[in-house]
N, C-alpha and C positions, 0 to 999 in steps of 0.2 A: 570721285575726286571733288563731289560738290559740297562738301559738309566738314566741319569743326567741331567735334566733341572731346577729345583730350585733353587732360589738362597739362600734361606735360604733349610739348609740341617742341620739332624740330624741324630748325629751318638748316638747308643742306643745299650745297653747290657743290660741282665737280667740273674736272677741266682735264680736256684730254688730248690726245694725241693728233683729232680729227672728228669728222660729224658723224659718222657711221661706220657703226660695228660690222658690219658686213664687208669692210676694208681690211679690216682687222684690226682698228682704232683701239686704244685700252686708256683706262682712266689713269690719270698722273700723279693727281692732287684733290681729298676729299677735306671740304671743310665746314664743319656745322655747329651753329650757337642750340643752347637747353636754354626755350622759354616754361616758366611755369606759372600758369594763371597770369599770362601775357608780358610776364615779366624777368629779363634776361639775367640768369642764374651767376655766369661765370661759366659753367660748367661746359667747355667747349670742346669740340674735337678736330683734330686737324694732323693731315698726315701728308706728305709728297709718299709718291711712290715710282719703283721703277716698271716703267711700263715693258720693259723689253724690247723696244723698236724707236726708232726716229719719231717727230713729232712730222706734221705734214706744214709745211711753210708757211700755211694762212693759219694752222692752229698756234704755230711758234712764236709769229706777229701778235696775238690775242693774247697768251699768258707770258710767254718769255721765259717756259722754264727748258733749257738746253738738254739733250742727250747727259753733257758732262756734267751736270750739276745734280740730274736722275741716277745716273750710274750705280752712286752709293745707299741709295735710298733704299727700303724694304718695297718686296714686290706684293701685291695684292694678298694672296695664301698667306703674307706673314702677317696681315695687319686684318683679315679678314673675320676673327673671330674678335677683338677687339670691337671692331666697329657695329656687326652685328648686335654685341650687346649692348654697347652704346644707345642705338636706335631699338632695340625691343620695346613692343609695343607702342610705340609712340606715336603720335600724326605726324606728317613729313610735309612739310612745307615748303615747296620746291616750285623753281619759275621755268616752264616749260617742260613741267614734269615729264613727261615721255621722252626726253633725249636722257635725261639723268638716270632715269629709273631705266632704259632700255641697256646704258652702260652698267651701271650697276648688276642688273639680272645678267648680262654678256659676262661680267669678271664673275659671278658665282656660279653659272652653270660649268664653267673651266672647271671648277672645285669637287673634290667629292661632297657626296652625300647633298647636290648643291641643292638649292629654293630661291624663294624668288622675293624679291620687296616685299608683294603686295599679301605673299602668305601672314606674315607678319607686323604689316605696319596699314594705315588708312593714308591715303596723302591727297593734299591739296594743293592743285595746280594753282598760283597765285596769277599767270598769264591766263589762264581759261576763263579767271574771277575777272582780270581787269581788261578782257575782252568785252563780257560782259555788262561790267560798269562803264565802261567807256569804247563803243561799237564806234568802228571807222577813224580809229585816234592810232597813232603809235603806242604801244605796250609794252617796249621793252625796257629794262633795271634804269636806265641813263633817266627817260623818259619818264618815267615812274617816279624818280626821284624829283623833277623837276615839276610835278604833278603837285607831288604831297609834301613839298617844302622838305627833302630830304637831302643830307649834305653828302655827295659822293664825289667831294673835290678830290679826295686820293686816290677816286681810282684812275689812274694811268694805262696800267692793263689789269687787264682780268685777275683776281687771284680767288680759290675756291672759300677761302675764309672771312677774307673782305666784301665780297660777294654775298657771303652770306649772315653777314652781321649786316647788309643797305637792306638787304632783303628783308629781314626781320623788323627792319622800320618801316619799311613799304610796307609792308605785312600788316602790321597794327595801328597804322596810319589808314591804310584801307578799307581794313574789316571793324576799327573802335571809335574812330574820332579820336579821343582823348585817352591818351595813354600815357603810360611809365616804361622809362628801359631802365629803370633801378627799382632793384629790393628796398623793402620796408629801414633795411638796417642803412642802405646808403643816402637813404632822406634823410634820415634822423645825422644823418653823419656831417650832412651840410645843413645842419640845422634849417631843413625848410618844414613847416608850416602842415603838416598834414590831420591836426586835430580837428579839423573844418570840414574831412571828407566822409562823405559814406559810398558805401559800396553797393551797387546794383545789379541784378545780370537781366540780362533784354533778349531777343530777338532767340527763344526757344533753350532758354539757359546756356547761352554761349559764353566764355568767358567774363570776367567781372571787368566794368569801365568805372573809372573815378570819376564820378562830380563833384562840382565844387557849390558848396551853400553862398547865396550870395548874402555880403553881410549887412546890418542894418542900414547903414549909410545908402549904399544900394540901391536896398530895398525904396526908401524914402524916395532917390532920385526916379526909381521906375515909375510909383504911384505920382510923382507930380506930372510925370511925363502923361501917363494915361488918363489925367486930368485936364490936360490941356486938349486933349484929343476931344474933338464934339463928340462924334460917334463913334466912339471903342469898343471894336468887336468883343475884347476878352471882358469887360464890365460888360457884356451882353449875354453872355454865357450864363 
């Protein structure tokens, strides 16, 4: 769970009934955005599902979604081959990956012929990362957001799709600095500016980050600046 090489990556929340499968807890709600080479597709997936049992009171506080609003919904078997192909082969980008991924492997071993997440996909604990970065700090989505300038005024309660589109900015706010949550086609669409950039990849060919060339004007002000400087390390170089 320590490593990023796919270049299509999915980021994935779930929301369930309760905290542990060993209750008998089942997943409600899967919701997950398609980034490709950091950048968010469209190409989303999002399902409610009926779990077959009540939610437990503190789970039903956190998402809000009722017995009677699940009732009608498809239950896991009917949406189960769906969503597997969905996620084939991909990196799974998930925040506190072991609760998601231990529900997950709980709704497919129910299943025939069942398997398991990690047969098929790499994932990366985005909480394990900003443990990590940030030892002895709060780590969790709310937190995170407030960290890296990221806006999660809508969330109210929990929901597995909204969750998973903060997450996707926490995501690439954490691991690139400088990033896009639009395609090449939705810059051009608001006529912003991208004939300036080039493209790079760093840190053992992990995804590509945008820089920006700074332009002459710029350039001018930095060198009067480092003129003004007695001893300038970088004119020492």
């Amino acid at each position: 769970m320590e490593h990023i090489h796919a270049s299509r990556l999915i980021v994935l929340d779930t929301e369930t009934t309760g905290l542990s499968t060993k209750d008998g807890n089942r997943i409600l709600e899967i919701g997950c955005v398609e980034l490709i080479d950091r950048r968010l597709t469209g190409n989303n997936f999002h399902v409610y599902i009926n779990p077959e049992r009540d939610s437990e009171e503190g789970a039903l506080r956190v998402h809000g979604l009722t017995t009677q609003f699940l009732y009608n919904k498809p239950k896991f078997a009917d949406i189960a081959n769906a969503f597997i192909n969905y996620i084939q082969g991909s990196e799974l980008i998930i925040h506190n990956a072991p609760f998601d991924v231990g529900f997950l492997n709980y709704e497919l071993a129910r299943l025939p012929n069942s398997q398991t997440i990690e047969a098929n996909n790499t994932v990366f604990d985005t909480l394990a990362d900003a443990k990590k970065r940030h030892p002895a700090q709060r780590n969790n989505l709310d937190a995170l957001c407030k960290r890296y300038g990221v806006d999660n005024s809508n969330r109210e309660l929990h929901g597995a799709l909204l969750d998973a589109q903060i997450l996707a900015e926490v995501f690439l706010a954490m691991t690139g600095g400088q990033f896009s949550l639009m395609n090449d086609n939705s810059a051009a669409e608001k006529n912003e500016n991208v004939s300036n950039e080039i493209i790079v990849r760093t840190l053992g060919n992990r995804a590509p980050l945008t820089i920006l060339r700074c332009t002459e004007e710029e350039l001018q002000i930095h060198e009067a600046r480092l003129d003004s400087i007695k001893e300038c390390l970088w004119r020492a170089v």
